[in-house]
C-alpha positions in Angstrom: -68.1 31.4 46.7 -71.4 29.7 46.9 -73.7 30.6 49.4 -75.3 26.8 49.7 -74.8 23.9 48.6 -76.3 20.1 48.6 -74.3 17.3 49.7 -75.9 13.6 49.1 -74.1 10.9 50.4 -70.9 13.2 51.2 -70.8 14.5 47.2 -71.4 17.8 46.9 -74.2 18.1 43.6 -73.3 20.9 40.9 -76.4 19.7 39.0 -79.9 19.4 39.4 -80.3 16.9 42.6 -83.3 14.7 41.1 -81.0 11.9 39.7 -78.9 11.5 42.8 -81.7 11.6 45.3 -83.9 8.8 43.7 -80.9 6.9 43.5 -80.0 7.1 47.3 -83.1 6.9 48.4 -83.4 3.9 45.8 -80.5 2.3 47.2 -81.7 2.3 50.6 -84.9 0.6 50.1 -83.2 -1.8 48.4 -80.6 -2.5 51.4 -84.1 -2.5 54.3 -86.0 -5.0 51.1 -83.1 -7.2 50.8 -82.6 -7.3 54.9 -86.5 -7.6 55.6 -86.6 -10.4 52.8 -83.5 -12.4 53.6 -82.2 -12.1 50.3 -78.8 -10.4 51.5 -77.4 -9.1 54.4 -77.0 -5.6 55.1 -72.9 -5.6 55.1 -73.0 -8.1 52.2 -75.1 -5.8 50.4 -72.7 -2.5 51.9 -69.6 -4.6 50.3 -71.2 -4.3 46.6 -70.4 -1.0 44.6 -73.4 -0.6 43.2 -72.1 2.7 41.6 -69.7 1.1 39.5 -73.0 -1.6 38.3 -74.7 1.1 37.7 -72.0 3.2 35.5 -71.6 -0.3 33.4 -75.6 0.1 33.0 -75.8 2.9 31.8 -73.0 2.8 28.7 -75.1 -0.1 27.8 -78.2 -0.2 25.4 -82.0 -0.3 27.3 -82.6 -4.4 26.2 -79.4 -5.1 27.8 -80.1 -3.3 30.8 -83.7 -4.8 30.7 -82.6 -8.6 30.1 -79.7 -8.0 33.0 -82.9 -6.9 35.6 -85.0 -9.7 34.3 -82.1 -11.9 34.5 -80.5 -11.0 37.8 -84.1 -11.0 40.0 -85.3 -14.3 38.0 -88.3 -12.9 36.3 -87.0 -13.7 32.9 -88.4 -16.0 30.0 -87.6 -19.4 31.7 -90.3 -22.4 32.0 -91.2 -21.3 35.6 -91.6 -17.7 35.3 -93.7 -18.6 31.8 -95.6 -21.5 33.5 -96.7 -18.8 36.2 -98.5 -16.6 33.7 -99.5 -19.5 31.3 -100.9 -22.5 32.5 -100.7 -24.2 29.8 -97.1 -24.0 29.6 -94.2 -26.3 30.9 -92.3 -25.0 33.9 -89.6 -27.6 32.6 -86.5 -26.9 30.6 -87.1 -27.9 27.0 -83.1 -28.7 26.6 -82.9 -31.7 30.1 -86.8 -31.6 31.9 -86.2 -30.2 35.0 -87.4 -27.0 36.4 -86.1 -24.2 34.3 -85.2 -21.3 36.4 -83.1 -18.2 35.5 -80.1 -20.6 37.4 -80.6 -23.3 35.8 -79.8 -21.8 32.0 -76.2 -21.2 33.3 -76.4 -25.0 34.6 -78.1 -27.1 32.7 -76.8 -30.2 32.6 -77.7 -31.1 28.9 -74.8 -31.8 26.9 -76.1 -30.1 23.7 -75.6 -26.8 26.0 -73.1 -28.0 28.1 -71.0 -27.7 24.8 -71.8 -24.2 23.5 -70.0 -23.4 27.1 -65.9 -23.9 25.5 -66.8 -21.2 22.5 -68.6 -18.8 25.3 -65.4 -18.6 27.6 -63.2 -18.1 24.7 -64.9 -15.3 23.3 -65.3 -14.0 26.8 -61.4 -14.5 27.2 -60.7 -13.0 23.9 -63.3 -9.8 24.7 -61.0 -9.2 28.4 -58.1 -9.4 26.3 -59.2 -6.6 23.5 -60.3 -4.1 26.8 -57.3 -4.7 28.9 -59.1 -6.7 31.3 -56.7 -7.4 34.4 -54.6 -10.6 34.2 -56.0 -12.1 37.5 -59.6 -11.5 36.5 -59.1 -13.0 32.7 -57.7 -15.8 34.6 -60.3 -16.8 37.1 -63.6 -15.8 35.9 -63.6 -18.4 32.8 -62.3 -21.1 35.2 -65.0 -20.2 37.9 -67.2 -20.7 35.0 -66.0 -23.9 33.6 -65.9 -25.3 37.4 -68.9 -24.0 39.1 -71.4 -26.8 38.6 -68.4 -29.3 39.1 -66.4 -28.5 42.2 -66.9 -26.1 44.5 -64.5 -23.2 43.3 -64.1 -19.5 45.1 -61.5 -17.2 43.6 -60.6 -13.7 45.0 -63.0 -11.3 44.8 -62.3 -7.9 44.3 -65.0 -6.1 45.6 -64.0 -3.4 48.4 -61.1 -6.2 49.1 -62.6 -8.9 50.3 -62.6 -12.6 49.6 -65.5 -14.7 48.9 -67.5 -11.5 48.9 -68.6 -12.1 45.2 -70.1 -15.4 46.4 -71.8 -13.7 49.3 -74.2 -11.9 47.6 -76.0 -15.0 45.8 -76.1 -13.9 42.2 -74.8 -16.4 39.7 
């Protein structure tokens, strides 16, 4: 029998606690940032399983995990993250002329990209096919995609069980 032991979060640690610690504590300034900053609410932000995001992470390579941050919090390559540390650049998309943001690459309205988007949800059908992706999911995450910029479109969400919840959070 042990004569201590550390609990973080209700799970008792049987390794070295450094990990799970700067991840909790990492988690919960996150949750008082995105309160304090309006970004997300604190039970929208409660009803995301950040473990799970963070297990996908971490099986895959450091770019993708760096072009997912960079992606997800907007401070990727686009024309008006450039434009802010060049002023010589265009803040406008080179593919339509409007202001490229990290959004906009998954809307632009150019048809040149607007037609890439068929071959995209195929493979992306194809890829939940090969890895036993649930039927439901295969089904409406291509057609959210497809729809998204042309009707207003909100499937079930499966996070923690609750509709809409997905759509809650802001992300795109």
């Amino acid at each position: 029998m042990e004569s201590a032991a550390v609990y973080i979060e209700g799970e008792m640690q049987t390794t070295d606690i450094a990990k799970a610690l700067r991840y909790h504590i990492g988690k919960a300034n996150a949750r008082r940032f995105y309160a304090d900053e309006k970004i997300m609410e604190n039970e929208i932000f409660d009803s995301v399983t950040w473990e799970d995001l963070q297990n996908l992470l971490q099986r895959r390579p450091r770019m993708y995990q760096l072009w997912y941050g960079k992606q997800c919090s907007g401070f990727c390559g686009v024309g008006a993250m450039v434009s802010s540390w060049d002023k010589n650049e265009s803040s406008k998309c080179p593919n339509c002329g409007v202001h490229e943001t990290a959004d906009h690459l998954n809307r632009c309205s150019n048809k040149i990209r607007r037609a890439l988007l068929p071959d995209s949800l195929r493979d992306l059908v194809e890829w939940m096919e090969d890895h036993d992706t649930g039927p439901e999911l295969t089904s409406w995450l291509p057609l959210y995609i497809q729809k998204r910029t042309q009707v207003a479109c909100r499937p079930y969400s499966p996070i923690k069980g609750k509709n809409d919840s997905a759509n809650e959070t802001g992300w795109t």
